[in-house]
C-alpha positions in Angstrom: 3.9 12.6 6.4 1.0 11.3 5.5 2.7 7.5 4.4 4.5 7.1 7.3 1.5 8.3 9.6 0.2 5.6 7.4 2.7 2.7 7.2 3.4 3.4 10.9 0.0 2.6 12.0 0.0 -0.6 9.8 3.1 -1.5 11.4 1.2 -0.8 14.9 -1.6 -3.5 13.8 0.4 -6.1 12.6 2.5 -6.4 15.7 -0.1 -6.1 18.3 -2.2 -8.5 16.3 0.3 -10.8 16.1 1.0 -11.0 12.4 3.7 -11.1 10.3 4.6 -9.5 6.1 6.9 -8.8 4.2 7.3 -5.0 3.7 8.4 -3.5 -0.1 8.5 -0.4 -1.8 8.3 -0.4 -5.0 9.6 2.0 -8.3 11.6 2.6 -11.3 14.4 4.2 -12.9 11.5 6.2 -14.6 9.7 7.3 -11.3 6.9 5.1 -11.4 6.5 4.0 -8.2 3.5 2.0 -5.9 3.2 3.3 -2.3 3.8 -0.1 -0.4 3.7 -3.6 -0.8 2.5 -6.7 1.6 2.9 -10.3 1.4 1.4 -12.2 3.9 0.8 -15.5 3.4 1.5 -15.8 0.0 -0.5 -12.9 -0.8 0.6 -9.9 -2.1 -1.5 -6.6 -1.8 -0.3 -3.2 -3.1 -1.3 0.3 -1.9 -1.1 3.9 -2.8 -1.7 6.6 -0.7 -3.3 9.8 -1.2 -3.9 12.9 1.0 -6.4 14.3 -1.5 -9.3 12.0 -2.6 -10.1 13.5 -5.7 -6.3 13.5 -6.9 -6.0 11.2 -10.0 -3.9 7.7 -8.7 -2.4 6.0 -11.6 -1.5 2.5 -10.8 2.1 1.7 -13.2 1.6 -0.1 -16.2 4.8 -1.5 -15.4 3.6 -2.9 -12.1 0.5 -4.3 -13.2 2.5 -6.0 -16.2 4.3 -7.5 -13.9 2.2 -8.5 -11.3 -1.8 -8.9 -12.9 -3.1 -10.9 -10.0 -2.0 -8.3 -7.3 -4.9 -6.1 -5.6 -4.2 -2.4 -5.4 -5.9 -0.4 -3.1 -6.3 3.6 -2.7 -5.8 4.9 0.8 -7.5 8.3 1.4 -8.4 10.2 4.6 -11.9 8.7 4.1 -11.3 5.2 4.2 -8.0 4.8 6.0 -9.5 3.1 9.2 -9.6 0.4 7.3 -6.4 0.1 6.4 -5.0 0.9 10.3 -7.7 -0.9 12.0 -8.9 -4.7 11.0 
């Protein structure tokens, strides 16, 4: 629930703001996954979300093999407004 309260919201922003991204999820064959993916304007931005701040988030090796340059960024109860709201 608390992903697609989440990716809903993000949705909300970008289209009364006008903007426009490509959407992905991302995982394995070995369950490693990352929560969602953006790229806007070139610019990919990865995000994982968790309902409990103090639960361990482990980025994929995999991933960041794949994609160093790509910015990944916890989204928690505390700091979601950012995410929701720019």
């Amino acid at each position: 629930m608390w992903e697609n309260f989440l990716i809903a919201e993000r949705l909300k922003l970008f289209n009364n703001n006008e903007r426009w991204a490509q959407r992905y999820f991302w995982h394995t064959t070995e369950q490693q996954e990352v929560d969602y993916i953006e790229e806007e304007d070139g610019i990919l931005r990865a995000f994982e979300f968790k309902w409990n701040k103090t639960q361990k988030s482990i980025v994929s090796k995999t991933f960041s093999s794949a994609y160093p340059d790509v910015e990944i960024s916890v989204i928690t109860p505390e700091n979601y407004e950012s995410f929701i709201m720019m």
